[in-house]
Structures are given as structure tokens and as C-alpha cells.
VEXTORDO-599063 format. One record per residue (C-alpha): residue number from 1; residue in three letters; x, y, z. Coordinates in steps of 0.05 Angstrom, whole numbers. Layout:
<vexvos>
VEXVO:NUM:ALA:X:Y:Z;
...
</vexvos>
This chain:
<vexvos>
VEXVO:1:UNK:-204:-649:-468;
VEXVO:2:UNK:-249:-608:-485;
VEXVO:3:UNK:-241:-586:-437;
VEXVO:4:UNK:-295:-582:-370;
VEXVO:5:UNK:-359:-549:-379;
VEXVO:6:UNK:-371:-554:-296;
VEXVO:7:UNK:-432:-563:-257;
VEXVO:8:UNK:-497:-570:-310;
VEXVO:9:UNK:-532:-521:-287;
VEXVO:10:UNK:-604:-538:-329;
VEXVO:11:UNK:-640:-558:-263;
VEXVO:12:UNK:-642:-506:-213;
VEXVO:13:UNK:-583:-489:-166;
VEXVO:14:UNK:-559:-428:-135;
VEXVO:15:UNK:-505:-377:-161;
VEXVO:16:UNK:-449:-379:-112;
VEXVO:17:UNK:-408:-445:-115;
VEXVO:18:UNK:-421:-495:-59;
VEXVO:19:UNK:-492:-476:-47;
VEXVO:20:UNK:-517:-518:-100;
VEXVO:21:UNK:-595:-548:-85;
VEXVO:22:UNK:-622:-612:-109;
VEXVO:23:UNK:-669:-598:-166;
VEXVO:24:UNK:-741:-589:-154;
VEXVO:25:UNK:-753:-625:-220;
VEXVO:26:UNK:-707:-667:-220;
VEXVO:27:UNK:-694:-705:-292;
VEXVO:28:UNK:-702:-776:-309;
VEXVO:29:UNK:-656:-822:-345;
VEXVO:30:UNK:-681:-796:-417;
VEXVO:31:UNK:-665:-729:-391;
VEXVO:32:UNK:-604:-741:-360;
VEXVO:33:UNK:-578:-775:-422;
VEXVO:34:UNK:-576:-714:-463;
VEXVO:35:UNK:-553:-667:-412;
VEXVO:36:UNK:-496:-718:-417;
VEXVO:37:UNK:-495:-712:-482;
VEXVO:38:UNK:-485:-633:-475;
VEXVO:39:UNK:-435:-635:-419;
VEXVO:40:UNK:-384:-675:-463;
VEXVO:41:UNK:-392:-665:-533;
VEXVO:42:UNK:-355:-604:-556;
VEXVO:43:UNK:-299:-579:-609;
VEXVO:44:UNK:-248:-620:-604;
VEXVO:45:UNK:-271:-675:-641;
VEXVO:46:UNK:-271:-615:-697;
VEXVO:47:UNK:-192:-613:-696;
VEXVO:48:UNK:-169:-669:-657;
VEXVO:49:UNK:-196:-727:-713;
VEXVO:50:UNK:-146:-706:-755;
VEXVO:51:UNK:-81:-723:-701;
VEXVO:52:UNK:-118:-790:-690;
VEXVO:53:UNK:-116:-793:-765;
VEXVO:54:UNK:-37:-776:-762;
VEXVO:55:UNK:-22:-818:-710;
VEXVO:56:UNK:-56:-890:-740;
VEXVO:57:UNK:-64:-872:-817;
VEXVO:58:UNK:-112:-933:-828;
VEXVO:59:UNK:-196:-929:-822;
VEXVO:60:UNK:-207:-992:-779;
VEXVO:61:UNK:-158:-964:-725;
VEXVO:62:UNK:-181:-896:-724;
VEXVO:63:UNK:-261:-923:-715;
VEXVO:64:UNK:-231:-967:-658;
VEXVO:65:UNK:-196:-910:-625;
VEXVO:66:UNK:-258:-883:-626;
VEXVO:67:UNK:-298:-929:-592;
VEXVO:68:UNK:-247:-954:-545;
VEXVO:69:UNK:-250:-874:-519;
VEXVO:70:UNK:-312:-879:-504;
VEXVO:71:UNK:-311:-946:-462;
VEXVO:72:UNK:-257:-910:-424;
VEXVO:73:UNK:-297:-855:-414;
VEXVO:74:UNK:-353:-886:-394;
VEXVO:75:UNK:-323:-930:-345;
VEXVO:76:UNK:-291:-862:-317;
VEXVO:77:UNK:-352:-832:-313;
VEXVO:78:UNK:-385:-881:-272;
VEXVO:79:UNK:-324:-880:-226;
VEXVO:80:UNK:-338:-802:-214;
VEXVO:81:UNK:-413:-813:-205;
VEXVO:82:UNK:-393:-852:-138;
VEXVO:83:UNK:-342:-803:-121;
VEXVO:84:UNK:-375:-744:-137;
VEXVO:85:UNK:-443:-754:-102;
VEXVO:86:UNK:-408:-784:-34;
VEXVO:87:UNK:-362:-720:-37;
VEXVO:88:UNK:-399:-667:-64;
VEXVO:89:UNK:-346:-608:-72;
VEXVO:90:UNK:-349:-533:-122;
VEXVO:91:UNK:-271:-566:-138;
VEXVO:92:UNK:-291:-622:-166;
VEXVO:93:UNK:-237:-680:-155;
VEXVO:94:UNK:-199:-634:-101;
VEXVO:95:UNK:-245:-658:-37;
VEXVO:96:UNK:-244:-740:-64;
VEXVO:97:UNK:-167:-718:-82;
VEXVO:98:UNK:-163:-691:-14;
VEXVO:99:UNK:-197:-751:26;
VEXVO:100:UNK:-155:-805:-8;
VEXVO:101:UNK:-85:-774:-15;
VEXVO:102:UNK:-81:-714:34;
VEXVO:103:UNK:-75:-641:21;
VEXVO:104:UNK:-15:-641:-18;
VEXVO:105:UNK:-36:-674:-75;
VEXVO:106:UNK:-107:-634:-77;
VEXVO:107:UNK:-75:-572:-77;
VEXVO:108:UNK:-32:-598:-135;
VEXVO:109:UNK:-94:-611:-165;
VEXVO:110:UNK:-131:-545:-163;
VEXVO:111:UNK:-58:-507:-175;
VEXVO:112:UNK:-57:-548:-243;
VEXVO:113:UNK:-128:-546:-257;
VEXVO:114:UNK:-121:-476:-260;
VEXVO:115:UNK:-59:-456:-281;
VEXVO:116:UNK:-49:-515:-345;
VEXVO:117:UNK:-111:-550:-351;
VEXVO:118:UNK:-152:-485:-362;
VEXVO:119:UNK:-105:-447:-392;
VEXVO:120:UNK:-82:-491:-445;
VEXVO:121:UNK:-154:-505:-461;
VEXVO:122:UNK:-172:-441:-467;
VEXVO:123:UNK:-114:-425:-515;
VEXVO:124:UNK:-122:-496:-543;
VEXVO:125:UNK:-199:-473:-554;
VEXVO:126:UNK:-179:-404:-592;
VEXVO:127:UNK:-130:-446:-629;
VEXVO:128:UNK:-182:-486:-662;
VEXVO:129:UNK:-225:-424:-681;
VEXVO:130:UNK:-167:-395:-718;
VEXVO:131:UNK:-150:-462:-750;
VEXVO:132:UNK:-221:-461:-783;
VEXVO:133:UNK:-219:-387:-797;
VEXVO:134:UNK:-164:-394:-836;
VEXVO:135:UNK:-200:-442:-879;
VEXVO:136:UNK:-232:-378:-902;
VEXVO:137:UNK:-182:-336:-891;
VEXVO:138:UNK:-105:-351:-898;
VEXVO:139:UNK:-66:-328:-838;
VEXVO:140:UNK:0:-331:-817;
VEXVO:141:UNK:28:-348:-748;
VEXVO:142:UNK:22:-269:-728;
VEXVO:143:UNK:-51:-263:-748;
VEXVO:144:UNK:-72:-329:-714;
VEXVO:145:UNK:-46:-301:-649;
VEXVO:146:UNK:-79:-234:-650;
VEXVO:147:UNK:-145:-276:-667;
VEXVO:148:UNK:-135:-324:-613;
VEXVO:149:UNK:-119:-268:-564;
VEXVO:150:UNK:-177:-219:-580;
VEXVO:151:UNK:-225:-281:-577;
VEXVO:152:UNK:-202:-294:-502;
VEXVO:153:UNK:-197:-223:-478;
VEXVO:154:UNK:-271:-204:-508;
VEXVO:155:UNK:-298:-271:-471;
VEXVO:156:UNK:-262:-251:-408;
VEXVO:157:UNK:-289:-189:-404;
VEXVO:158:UNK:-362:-210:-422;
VEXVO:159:UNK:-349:-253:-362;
VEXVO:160:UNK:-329:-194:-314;
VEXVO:161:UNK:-395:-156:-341;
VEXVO:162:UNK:-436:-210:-323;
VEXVO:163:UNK:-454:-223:-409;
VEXVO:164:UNK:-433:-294:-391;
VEXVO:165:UNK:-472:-339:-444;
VEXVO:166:UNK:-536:-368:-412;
VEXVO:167:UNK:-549:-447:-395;
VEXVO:168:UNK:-606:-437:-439;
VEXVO:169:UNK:-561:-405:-484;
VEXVO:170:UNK:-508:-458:-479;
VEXVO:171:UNK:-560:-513:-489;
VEXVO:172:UNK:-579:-482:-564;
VEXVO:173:UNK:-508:-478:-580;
VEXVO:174:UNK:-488:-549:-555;
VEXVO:175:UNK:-556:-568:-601;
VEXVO:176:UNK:-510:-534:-660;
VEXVO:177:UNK:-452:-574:-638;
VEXVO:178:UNK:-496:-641:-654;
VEXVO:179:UNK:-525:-607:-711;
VEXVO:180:UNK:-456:-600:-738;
VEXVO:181:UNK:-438:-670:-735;
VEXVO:182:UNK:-506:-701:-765;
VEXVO:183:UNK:-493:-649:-820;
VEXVO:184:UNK:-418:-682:-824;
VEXVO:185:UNK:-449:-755:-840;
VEXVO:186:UNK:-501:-730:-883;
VEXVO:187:UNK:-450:-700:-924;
VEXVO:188:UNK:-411:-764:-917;
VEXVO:189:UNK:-480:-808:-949;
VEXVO:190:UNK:-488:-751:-996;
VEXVO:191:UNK:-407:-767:-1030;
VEXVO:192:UNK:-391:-840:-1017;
VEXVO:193:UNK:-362:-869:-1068;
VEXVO:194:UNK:-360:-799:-1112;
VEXVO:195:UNK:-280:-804:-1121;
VEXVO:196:UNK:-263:-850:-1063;
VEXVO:197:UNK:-203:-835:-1033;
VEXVO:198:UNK:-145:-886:-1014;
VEXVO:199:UNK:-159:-930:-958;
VEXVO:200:UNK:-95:-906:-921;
VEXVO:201:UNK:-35:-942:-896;
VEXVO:202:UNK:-32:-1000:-837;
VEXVO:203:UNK:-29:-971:-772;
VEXVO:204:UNK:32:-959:-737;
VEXVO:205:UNK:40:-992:-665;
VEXVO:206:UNK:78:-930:-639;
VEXVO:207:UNK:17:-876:-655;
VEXVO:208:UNK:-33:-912:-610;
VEXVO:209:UNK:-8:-876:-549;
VEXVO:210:UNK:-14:-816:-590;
VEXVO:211:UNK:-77:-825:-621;
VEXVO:212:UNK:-106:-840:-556;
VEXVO:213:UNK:-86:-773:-519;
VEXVO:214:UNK:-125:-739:-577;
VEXVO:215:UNK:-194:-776:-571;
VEXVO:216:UNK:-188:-775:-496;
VEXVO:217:UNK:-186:-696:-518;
VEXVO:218:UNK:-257:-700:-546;
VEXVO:219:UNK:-282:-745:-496;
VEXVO:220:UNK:-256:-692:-435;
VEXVO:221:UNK:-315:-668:-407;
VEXVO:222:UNK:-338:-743:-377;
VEXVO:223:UNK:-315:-721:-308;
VEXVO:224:UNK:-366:-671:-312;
VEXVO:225:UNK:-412:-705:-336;
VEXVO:226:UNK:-408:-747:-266;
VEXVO:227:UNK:-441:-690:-222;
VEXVO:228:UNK:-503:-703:-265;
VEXVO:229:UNK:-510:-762:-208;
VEXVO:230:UNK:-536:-711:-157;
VEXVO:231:UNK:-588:-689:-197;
VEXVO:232:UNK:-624:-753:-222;
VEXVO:233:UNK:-693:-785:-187;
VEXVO:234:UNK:-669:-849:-171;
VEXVO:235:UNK:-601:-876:-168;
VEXVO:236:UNK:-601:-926:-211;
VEXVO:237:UNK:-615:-879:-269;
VEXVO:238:UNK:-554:-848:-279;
VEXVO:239:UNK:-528:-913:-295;
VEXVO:240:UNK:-579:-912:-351;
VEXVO:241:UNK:-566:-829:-362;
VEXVO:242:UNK:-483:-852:-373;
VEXVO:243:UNK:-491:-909:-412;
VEXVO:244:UNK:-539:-870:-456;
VEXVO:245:UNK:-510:-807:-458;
VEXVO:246:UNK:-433:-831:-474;
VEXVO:247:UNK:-470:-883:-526;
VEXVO:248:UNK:-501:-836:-560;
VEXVO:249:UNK:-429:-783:-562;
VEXVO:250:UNK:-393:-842:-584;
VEXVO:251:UNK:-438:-859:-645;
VEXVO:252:UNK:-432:-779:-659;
VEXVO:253:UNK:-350:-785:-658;
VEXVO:254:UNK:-357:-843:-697;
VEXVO:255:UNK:-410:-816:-755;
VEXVO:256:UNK:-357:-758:-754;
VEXVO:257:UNK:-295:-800:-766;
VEXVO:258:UNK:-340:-836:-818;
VEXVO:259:UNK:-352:-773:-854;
VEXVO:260:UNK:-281:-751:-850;
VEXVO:261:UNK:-250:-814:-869;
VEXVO:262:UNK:-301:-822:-935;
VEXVO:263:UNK:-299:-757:-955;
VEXVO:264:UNK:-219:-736:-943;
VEXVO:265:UNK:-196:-814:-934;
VEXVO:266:UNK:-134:-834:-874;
VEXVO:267:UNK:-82:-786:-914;
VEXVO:268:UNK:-134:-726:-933;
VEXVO:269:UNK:-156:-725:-855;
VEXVO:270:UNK:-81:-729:-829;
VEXVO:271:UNK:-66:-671:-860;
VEXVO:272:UNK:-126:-619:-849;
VEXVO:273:UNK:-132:-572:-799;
VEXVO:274:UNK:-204:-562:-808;
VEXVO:275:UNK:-231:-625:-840;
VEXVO:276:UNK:-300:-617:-816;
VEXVO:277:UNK:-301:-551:-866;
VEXVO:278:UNK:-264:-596:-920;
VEXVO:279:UNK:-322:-637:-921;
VEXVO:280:UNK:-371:-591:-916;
VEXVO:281:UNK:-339:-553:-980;
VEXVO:282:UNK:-337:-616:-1023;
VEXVO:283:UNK:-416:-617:-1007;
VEXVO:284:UNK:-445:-559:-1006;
VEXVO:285:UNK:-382:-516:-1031;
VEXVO:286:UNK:-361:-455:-997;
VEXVO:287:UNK:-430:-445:-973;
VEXVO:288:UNK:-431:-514:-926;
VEXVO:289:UNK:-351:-483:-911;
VEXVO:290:UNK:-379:-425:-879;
VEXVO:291:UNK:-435:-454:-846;
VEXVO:292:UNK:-390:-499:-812;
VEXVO:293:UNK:-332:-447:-799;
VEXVO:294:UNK:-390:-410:-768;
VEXVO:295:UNK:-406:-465:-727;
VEXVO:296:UNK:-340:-492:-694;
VEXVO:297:UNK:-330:-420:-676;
VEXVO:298:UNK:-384:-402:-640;
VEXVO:299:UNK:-383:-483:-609;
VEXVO:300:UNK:-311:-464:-581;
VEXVO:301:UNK:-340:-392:-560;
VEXVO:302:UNK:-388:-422:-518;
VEXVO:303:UNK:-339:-482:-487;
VEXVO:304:UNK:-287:-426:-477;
VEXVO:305:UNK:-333:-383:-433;
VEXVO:306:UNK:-358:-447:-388;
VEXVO:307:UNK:-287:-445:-377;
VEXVO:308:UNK:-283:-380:-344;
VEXVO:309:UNK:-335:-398:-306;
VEXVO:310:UNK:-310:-463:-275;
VEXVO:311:UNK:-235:-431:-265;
VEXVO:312:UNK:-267:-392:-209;
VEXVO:313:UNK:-297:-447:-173;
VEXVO:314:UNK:-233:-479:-177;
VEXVO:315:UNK:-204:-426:-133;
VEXVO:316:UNK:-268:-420:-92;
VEXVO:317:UNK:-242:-489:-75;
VEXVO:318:UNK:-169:-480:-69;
VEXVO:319:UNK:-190:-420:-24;
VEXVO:320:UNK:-220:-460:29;
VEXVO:321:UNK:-158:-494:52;
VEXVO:322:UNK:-113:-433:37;
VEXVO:323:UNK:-141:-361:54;
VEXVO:324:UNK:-90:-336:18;
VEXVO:325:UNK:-129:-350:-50;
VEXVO:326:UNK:-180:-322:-13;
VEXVO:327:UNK:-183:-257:-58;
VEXVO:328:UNK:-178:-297:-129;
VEXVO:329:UNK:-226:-342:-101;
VEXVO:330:UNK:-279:-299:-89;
VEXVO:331:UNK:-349:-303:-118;
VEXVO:332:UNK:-395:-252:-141;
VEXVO:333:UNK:-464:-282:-139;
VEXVO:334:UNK:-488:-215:-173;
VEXVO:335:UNK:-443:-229:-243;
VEXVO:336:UNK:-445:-309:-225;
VEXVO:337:UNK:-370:-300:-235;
VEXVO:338:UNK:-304:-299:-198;
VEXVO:339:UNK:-277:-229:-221;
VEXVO:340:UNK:-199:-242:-199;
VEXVO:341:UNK:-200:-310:-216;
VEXVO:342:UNK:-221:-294:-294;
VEXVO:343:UNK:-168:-238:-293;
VEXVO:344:UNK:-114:-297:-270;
VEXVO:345:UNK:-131:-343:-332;
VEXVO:346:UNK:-132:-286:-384;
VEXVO:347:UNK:-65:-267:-360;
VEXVO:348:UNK:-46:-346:-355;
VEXVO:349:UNK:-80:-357:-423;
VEXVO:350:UNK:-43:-303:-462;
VEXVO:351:UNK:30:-320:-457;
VEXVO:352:UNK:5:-393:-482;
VEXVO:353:UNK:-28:-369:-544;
VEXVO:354:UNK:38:-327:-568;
VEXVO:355:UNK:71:-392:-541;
VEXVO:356:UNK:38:-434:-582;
VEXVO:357:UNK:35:-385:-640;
VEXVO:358:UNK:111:-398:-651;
VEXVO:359:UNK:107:-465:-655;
VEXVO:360:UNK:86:-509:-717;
VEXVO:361:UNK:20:-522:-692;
VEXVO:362:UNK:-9:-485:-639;
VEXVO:363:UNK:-63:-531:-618;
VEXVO:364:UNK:-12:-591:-623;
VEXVO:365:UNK:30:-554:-573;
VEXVO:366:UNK:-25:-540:-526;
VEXVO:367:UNK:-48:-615:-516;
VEXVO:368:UNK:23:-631:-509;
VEXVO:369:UNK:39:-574:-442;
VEXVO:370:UNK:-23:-604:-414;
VEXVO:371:UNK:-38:-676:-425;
VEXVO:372:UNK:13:-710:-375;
VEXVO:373:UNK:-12:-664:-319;
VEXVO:374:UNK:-82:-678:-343;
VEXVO:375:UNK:-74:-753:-343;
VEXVO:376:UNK:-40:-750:-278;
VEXVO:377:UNK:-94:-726:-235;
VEXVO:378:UNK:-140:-774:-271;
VEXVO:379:UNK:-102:-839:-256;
VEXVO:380:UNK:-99:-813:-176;
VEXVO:381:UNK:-180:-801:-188;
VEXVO:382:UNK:-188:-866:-215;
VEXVO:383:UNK:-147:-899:-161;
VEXVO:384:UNK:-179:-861:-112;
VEXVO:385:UNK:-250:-893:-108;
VEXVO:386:UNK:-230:-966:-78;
VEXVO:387:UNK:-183:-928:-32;
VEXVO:388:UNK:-245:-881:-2;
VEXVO:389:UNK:-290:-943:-1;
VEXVO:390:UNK:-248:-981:51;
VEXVO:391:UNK:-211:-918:81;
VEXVO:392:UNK:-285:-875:84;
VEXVO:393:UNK:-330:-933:88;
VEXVO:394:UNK:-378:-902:130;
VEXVO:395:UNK:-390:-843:85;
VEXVO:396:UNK:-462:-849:57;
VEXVO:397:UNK:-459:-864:-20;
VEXVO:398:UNK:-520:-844:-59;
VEXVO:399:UNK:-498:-881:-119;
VEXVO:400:UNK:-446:-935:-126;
VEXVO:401:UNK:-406:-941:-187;
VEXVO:402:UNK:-428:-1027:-224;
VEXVO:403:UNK:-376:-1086:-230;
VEXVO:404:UNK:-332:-1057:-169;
VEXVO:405:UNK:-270:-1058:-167;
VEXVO:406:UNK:-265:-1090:-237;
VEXVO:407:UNK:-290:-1023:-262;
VEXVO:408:UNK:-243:-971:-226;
VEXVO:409:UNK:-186:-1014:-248;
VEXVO:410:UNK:-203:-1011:-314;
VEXVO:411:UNK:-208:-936:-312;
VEXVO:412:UNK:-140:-935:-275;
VEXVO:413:UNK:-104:-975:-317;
VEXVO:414:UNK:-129:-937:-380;
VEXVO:415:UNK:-115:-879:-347;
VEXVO:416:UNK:-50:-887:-327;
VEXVO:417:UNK:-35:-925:-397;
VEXVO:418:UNK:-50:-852:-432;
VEXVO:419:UNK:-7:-821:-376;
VEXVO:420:UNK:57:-854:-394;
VEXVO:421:UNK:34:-851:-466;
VEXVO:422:UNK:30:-771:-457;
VEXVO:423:UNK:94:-771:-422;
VEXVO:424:UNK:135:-807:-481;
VEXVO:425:UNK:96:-769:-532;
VEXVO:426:UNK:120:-700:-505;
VEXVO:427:UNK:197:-721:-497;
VEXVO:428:UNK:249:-701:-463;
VEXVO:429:UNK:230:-626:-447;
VEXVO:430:UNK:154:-632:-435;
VEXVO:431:UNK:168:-687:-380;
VEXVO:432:UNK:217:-635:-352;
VEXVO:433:UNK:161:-577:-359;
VEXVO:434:UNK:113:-624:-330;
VEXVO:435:UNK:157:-636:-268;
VEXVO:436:UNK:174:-563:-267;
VEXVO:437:UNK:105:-541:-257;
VEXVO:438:UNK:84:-590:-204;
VEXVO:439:UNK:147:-560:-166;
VEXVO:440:UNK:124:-495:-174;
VEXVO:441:UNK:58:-512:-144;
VEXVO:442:UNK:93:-546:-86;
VEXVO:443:UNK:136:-488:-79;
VEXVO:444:UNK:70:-439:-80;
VEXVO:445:UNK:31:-485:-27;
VEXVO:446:UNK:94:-475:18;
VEXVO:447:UNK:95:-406:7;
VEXVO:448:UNK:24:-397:20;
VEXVO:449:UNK:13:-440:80;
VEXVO:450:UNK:71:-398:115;
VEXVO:451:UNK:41:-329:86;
VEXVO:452:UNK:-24:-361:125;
VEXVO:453:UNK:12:-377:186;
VEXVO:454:UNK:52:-314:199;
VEXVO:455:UNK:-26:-281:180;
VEXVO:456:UNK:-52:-319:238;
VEXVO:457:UNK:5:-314:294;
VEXVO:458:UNK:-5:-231:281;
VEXVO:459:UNK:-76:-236:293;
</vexvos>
């Protein structure tokens, strides 16, 4: 998951969250499909490939991992066009959330959004940059950390100066991102059959679960890709835009994987934590190493400081319902950033990275605190769009998600199917961290809601 890249932000809108404006040019399908193209393509499939190579060890399995990833994601994105464009929200999923399962579970929502989901991507995101760094540069656990934590407090504070990246600038870096990856198969065309490696071993039943939290990773910002729907000229086109768009990302994770499995074979990508410099070296030599070191960490720069960006609106949201997020939830339209709220997922984000730093593999531990809460909120998305048809039938519905409710059930089922897998994948004590931090945020909206009350009754 690569994590969430938020509203795209291309066609015109205003600064402060929930005053968005259609676009006055608005795109058509072509268009669309490569802003959706932008929105969810990002680093993990630099450092995730190899834990799908881990988890299956054989070529065929790990190509249809691939491609059954993105026919999940699709499906989900088509699910969140409906949902997003009948409940337009700065939270995302917290108003549909809301609508179909009450204010509980959206405040869950938006309390995990911001405290695990963006945190452990951020840290997950720094974790990556020092994996490929270190492909230069040998570093030891201590080293990594300080790396990973300088990289989040200098993109914090370019956030609270306002020295956010640009969407223009964003767009030129996602165009590096794709760049990267046709430079990966090239180099893949350039060495097949030039010492081929060993096909790998048959896949084992148990690592599908596994492999499949990991490609869902690469695949995360689909969801986002969804509020593309308000955007579009007609309906109908973002059907086209989404088809497109997550065609054309799943032929790019799968010219990747290609590359990676020629070049480094099942056992050679299992065990790299950087294979997209690996192959790049055994091109180009340690001039294609650098220029793809150089690559995946400004890529994971730029996703990193989208998710600054969105962490405020989450609270924006959150703040609605609860005034007292009302101070970490509030927006400078000046800077285009939520000052508190980027202070609140430094702080979050730190204690993670010297976290993870202690463990075997920090980016490893990272998918592992967040994917059950992750997947969680998904399922109750998925399952949420027949329940607001019938419940909020009246609701206008600029687009309507095809092949309902065959569709949402698909997307439900998947969803929940990586849920349970992420649940048996992290044991014992990541269920029990899991449960602990949905408690917590139970415990906080109690807490909050009387801190509102007792506000109110002295008023």
C-alpha cells in the first residue's frame, strides 16, 4: 500500500479540503487513464516483488499474483467510484463508512488511517529508501534509522514551510516512477538468456496469503484512484479511465516481475532487498545501480510527502464530528497544509522507524503493524456499497459501479480473504496489537465525545 496519494489534484480545485470544484477542463477517458496511472503506481512494487518472490518461489505464481492484484484492484476501484462520487467527503471512506455503519466505525476509520495506516507507510516508505541506499552504501540497523528518520523530519518540515512538492512536480516524478520500470524490462530484453538463472521451486499453498498482502501493497493507491470519478466528462468514462489506467499498472508490475525474475530468477529475487538496482547493475553496472538508487528515492520522497498532505485531511474529517480534533484538524489554505496534523504523524512516524529498525526487516515489520487494520476497513468499504444502495437509495449517484452486486462481492470477498490472510500472517501478537489499537481508538472517541460534551454544557 503504497500507500494513498489523496485527491489528484491535476484539474483545478481549491486548497482547503472540502471545497473542492469540478474541473473547468475536465479530462476524458485517455486522460483519466493516466492520472490513474499516477495515483497508484508508486515504490512498493520496488521492495515488495521480492516478499511475493519469498512467499511463492516459482515464476508462474508470482506473474499470477500479479495479475490477480490487479483484478482485485480494479474491481475495488470501481466499487469506490460509486461510493465516492454519491458521498463526496475530504476523509475519504469515513462519510460512506459513516452512512453504512454509524459513527463508531468511521471514527475507527480516520483514528487508524492516521495513526497506523499513515504512519507505517511513512516509515514503511523511508524503509525502502534506506534498503536501496544501502545497495550503495552498507549500513547497519543504527544507520538505516538515522536515514529513515532524517528523511521524514526534512519532508515534514518542507511541509510546515509550505516547500510541499508541486502536482506538477509530482506528475514528473510519477513519469520517473514509469520510467524506472520500462528501464527494468529493457534491462530484462537486454540479459535474457545471458546466464539464466534457476526456474525456482513449486509454489507453496501457505505463502499465497502472504504473497498477496504484498502486491495488494503496490496496488494501494486504487481507492484513490476512485475520486478521479468526480472529475471525468461523462460517467461512463471512468469505467474506461479504470479499466485503462489499472491495465496499463498491471502490465508495468508485470514487465517488472519479468525483469526481476529473468535477471535474478525466483531464489535471486527472494532474497534482495533492492532487486530493481540488482538488475540495473548486471546491465548497466554501477552506473544503471545508481540511476535507479536515485530513482526509488526520490519516487518514495515524493509518495512520502502526498502523505503528509492527505494525513491532514484525514483529521479535517475526523474534526467535523469531534471538535475536539478541531486544532489537529485545522487547515492552512496559505501552506495548503494541516500544521498540527503533520507534527502528529512525524511524532507517530518516529517511534515506528526505531521500531522497525530493531527488527530483522524493517519494511517487513511495517506491512505487518498495518495490514490487518488496513484490510479491515477495506472489507467494511467493500461491503458497504450494496448496503448504501438499498439503505440510501434515494441519494443521487453520478456513476454506478458495472455487474452489481456480483462486483462488490467480489471485492468483499477478496478483501476480506487478504484480511484473514494478514491476520494469520502476523501471529499471535500482531492480532493482539491489532485489537489493541482499535481499543485505543474506542477508548479516545469516548474520551473525546465526553471532553465535547462537558465543552458544550459550560458554554
Amino acid at each position: 500500500m503504497t500507500e494513498p496519494a489523496g485527491t489528484p489534484e491535476k484539474y483545478e480545485r481549491a486548497d482547503a479540503p472540502g471545497t473542492g470544484v469540478r474541473a473547468r477542463h475536465a479530462p476524458g477517458p485517455w486522460q483519466a487513464g493516466a492520472v490513474v496511472v499516477g495515483m497508484v503506481v508508486g515504490a512498493g512494487i520496488f521492495r515488495s516483488a521480492a516478499a511475493v518472490g519469498a512467499a511463492l518461489g516459482s515464476a508462474p505464481a508470482i506473474y499470477a499474483a500479479w495479475l490477480a492484484g490487479g483484478m482485485v484492484a480494479l474491481a475495488g476501484a470501481l466499487c469506490y467510484a460509486e461510493l465516492s462520487t454519491a458521498f463526496p467527503h475530504e476523509g475519504g471512506d469515513y462519510r460512506f463508512l459513516k452512512e453504512a455503519f454509524g459513527d463508531t466505525i468511521a471514527f475507527l476509520f480516520g483514528w487508524s488511517r492516521f495513526t497506523v495506516i499513515f504512519t507505517a507507510s511513512a516509515a514503511m516508505l523511508a524503509f525502502v529508501s534506506t534498503d536501496y541506499l544501502a545497495a550503495l552504501v552498507p549500513m547497519g540497523s543504527i544507520a538505516r534509522a538515522a536515514v529513515a528518520v532524517a528523511a521524514v523530519l526534512l519532508l515534514g518540515l518542507l511541509n510546515l514551510r509550505g516547500l510541499a512538492t508541486s502536482v506538477r512536480g509530482e506528475v514528473v516524478l510519477v513519469a520517473l516512477v514509469i520510467i524506472a520500470l520500462l528501464a527494468l524490462g529493457g534491462a530484462g530484453v537486454w540479459l535474457r538468456g545471458v546466464d539464466a538463472p534457476a526456474p525456482g521451486t513449486m509454489p507453496r499453498p501457505g505463502g499465497v496469503g502472504t504473497a498477496m498482502i504484498y502486491v495488494m501493497l503496490a496496488y494501494g493507491g486504487f481507492n484513490d484512484a476512485a475520486t478521479l470519478s468526480a472529475e471525468v466528462r461523462r460517467p461512463r468514462d471512468i469505467t474506461y479511465a479504470l479499466v485503462g489506467g489499472m491495465a496499463a499498472v498491471t502490465a508495468l508490475y508485470l514487465i517488472a516481475n519479468w525483469a526481476y525474475l529473468t535477471v535474478l530468477g525466483p531464489a535471486g529475487l527472494a532474497t534482495s532487498a533492492a532487486p530493481a538496482a540488482a538488475v540495473m547493475r548486471r546491465a548497466l553496472g554501477p552506473a544503471g545501480e545508481i540511476a535507479m538508487v536515485a530513482a526509488v528515492v526520490v519516487a518514495t520522497a515524493a509518495i512520502l510527502n502526498a502523505l503528509f498532505l492527505v494525513g491532514g485531511r484525514t483529521l479535517t474529517a475526523l474534526a467535523g464530528d469531534t471538535p475536539a480534533l478541531a486544532r489537529l484538524g485545522r487547515w492552512d489554505s496559505a501552506r495548503g497544509v494541516a500544521p498540527a496534523a503533520v507534527r502528529c504523524q512525524v511524532a507517530l512516524t518516529l517511534p515506528l522507524i526505531l521500531w522497525g529498525a530493531s527488527t530483522p526487516a524493517g519494511f517487513a515489520a511495517m506491512v505487518d503493524y498495518m495490514a490487518p487494520v488496513y484490510w479491515l476497513f477495506l472489507t467494511l468499504s467493500g461491503a458497504a456499497l450494496p448496503i448504501l444502495r438499498v439503505r440510501r437509495a434515494s441519494v443521487p449517484r453520478p456513476y454506478r459501479a458495472p455487474l452489481a452486486p456480483l462486483l462488490s462481492m467480489v471485492f468483499t470477498a477478496a478483501a476480506g480473504a487478504i484480511f484473514v490472510a494478514s491476520m494469520v500472517h502476523v501471529g499471535g501478537t500482531g492480532r493482539a496489537v491489532s485489537a489493541g489499537l482499535l481499543a485505543i481508538g474506542i477508548v479516545t472517541r469516548a474520551t473525546l465525545n465526553r471532553f465535547d460534551a462537558t465543552g458544550a454544557r459550560s458554554r
